[in-house]
C-alpha positions as CSV (number, residue, x, y, z in Angstrom):
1,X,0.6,-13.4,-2.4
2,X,-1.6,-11.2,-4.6
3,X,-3.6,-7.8,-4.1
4,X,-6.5,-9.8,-4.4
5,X,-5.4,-11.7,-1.1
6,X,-5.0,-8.4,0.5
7,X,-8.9,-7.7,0.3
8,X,-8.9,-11.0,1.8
9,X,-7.1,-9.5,5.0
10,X,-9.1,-8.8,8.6
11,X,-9.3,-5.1,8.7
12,X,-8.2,-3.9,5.2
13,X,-10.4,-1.6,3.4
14,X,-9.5,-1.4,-0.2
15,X,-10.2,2.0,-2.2
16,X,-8.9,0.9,-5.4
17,X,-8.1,-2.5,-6.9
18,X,-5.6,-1.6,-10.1
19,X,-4.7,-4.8,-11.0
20,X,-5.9,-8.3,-8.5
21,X,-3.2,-10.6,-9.8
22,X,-0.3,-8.5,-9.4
23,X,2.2,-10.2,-7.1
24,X,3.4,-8.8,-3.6
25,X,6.0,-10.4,-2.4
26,X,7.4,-8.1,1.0
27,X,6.1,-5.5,3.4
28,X,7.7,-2.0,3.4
29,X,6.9,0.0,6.3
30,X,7.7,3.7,6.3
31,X,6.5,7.1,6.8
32,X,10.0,9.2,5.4
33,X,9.3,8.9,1.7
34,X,13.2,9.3,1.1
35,X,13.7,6.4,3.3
36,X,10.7,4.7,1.2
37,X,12.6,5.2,-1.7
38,X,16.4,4.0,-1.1
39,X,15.2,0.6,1.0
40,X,11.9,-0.5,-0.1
41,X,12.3,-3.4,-2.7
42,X,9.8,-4.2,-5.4
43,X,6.8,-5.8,-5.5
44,X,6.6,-4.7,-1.9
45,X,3.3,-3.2,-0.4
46,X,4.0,0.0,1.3
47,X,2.7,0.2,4.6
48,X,2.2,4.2,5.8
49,X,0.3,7.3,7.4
50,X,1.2,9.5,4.1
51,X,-2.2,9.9,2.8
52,X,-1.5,11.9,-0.4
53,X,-0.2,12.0,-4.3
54,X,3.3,12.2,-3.5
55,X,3.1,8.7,-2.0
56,X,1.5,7.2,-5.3
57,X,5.1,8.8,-6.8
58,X,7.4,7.4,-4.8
59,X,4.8,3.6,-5.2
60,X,5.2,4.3,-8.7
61,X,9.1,5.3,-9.5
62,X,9.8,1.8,-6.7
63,X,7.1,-0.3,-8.6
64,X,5.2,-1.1,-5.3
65,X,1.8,-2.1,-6.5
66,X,0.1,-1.4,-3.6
67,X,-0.1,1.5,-0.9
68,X,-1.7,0.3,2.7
69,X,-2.5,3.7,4.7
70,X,-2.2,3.0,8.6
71,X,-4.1,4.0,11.6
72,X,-7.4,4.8,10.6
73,X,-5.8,7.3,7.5
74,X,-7.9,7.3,4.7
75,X,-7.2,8.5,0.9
76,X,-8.1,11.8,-0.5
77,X,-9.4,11.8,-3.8
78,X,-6.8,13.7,-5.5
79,X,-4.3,10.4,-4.2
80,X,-7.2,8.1,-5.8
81,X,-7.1,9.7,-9.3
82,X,-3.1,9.6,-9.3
83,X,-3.4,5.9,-7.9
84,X,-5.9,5.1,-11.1
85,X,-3.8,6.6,-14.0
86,X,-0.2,4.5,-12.2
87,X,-2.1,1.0,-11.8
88,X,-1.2,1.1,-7.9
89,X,-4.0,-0.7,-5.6
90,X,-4.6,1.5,-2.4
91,X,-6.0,-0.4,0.9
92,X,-6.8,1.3,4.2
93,X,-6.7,-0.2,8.2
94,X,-7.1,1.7,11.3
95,X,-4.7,-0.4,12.9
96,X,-1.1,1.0,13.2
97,X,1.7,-0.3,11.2
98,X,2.5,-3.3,13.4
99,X,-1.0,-4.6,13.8
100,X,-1.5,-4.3,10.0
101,X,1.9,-5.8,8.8
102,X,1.0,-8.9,11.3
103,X,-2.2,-9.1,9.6
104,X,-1.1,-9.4,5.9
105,X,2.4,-11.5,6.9
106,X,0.5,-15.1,6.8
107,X,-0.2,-14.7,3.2
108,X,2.9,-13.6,2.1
């Protein structure tokens, strides 16, 4: 699938769109951004409540292309601006984690 079939997902709100052909091949979810970083796998969307910069890191360093903040969390500007300048799409859902990564799995 691509980010532009995420915006095509029941319940996700996107905030920024970096790049709508990139490819995302897995679903990451994970709220321990140590965790994040020694098992999530490229090309993955990350699926998490950590609303803030540090997250657009960590998506960055792991070359996930696209951040999915759960259960109604939605991104501050400061994690907008550092999502801009690293090309990584950021969507939002107010379901939880489970909900959302059911949602997105049929087009993966």
């Amino acid at each position: 699938m691509t980010v532009k079939d995420l915006s095509q997902v029941e319940g996700l709100k996107a905030h920024h769109v970096a790049d709508g052909d990139q490819a995302v091949k897995d679903i990451y979810c994970g709220d321990l951004l140590s965790d994040v970083m020694a098992n999530a796998q490229e090309d993955s969307a990350l699926l998490t409540i950590q609303a803030h910069k540090n997250t657009v890191a960590v998506a960055s360093l792991l070359g996930l292309g696209v951040i999915v903040l759960c259960n109604g969390r939605t991104p501050p500007s400061d994690m907008i601006e550092a999502a801009k300048s690293e090309d990584i799409s950021i969507f939002s859902s107010s379901a939880n984690h489970y909900k959302t990564a059911l949602a997105i799995t049929p087009f993966l």
